[in-house]
C-alpha positions in Angstrom: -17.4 16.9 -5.3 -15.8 13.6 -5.7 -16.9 11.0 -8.7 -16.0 10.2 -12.2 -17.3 14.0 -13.2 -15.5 15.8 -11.0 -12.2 13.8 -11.9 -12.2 12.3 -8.5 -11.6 8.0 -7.9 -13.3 5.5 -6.0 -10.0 5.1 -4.4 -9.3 8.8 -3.7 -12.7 9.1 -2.2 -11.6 5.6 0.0 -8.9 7.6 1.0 -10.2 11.2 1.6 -13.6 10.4 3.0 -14.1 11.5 6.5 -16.6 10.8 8.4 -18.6 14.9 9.3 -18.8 15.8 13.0 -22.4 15.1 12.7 -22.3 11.8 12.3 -21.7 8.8 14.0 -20.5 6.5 11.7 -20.4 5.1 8.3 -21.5 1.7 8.1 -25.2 0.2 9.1 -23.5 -1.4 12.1 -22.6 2.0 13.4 -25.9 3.2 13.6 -28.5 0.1 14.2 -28.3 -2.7 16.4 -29.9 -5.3 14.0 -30.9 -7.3 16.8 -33.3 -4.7 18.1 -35.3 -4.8 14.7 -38.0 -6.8 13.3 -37.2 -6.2 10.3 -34.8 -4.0 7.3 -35.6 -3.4 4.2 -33.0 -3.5 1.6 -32.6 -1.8 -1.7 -32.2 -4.3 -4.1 -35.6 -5.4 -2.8 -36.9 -2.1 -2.7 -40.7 -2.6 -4.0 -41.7 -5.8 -1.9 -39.9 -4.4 0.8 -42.0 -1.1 0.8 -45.2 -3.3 0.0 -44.4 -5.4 3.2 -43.9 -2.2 5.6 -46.9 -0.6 4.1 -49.1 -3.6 5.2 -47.8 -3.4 8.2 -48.1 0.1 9.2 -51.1 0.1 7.3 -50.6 2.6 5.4 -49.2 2.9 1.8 -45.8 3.9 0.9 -45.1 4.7 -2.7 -42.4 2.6 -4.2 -41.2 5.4 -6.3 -40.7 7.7 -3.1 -36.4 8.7 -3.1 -36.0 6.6 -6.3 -32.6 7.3 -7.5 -32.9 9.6 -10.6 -30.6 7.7 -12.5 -31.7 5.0 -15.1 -29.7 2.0 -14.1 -29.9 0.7 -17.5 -28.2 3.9 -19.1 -26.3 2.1 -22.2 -23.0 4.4 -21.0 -23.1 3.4 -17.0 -20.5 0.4 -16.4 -21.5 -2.0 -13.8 -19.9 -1.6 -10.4 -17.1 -3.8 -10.0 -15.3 -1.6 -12.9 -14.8 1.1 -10.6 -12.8 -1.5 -8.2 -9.5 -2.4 -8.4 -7.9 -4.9 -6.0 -6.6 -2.3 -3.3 -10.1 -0.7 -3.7 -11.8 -3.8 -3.4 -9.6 -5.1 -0.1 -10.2 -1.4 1.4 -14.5 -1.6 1.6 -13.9 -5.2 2.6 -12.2 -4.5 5.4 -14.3 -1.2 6.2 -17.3 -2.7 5.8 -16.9 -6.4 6.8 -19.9 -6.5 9.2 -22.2 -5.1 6.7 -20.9 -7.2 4.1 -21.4 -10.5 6.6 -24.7 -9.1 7.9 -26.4 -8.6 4.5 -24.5 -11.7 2.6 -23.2 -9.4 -0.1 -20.5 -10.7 -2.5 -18.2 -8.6 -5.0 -20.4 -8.8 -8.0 -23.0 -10.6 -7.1 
């Protein structure tokens, strides 16, 4: 187990995180060619994104289907960014500076 309860860092996981035999990669890029999609839904738009696909496939997909379990507003969850430091933050920039390009995602925003 690695995360806050077990004891475990953001940067130990950085640095002990392998990739299982399994699978292929670890970033979008490693697994989807975006160019051969019409289209990707992303999380932070999770609803209209889900509304869009279920128009059309014409078939509805409920929005609450794999919702994360955790309330997001839970008074003793700290935002992201305070489980970065700068090594932290220069190590998923690196690792995942195609995603990061591809989506337009910025630290903290």
């Amino acid at each position: 187990m690695i995360g806050e309860k077990a004891g475990k860092t953001l940067k130990y996981f950085l640095e002990h995180y392998k990739t299982p035999k399994y699978e292929y990669g670890e970033t979008f890029h490693d697994y989807f060619d975006p160019k051969q999609m019409d289209f990707i839904g992303r999380f932070e738009n999770r609803k209209n994104d889900l509304n869009y696909i279920s128009k059309k496939i014409g078939s509805d997909i409920d929005p609450k289907t794999h919702q994360n379990k955790v309330q997001m507003n839970d008074k003793n969850k700290k935002h992201y960014t305070e489980y970065y430091d700068d090594e932290t933050r220069e190590i998923v920039a690196e690792r995942y500076a195609k995603d990061i390009e591809y989506f337009g995602y910025e630290f903290g925003g």
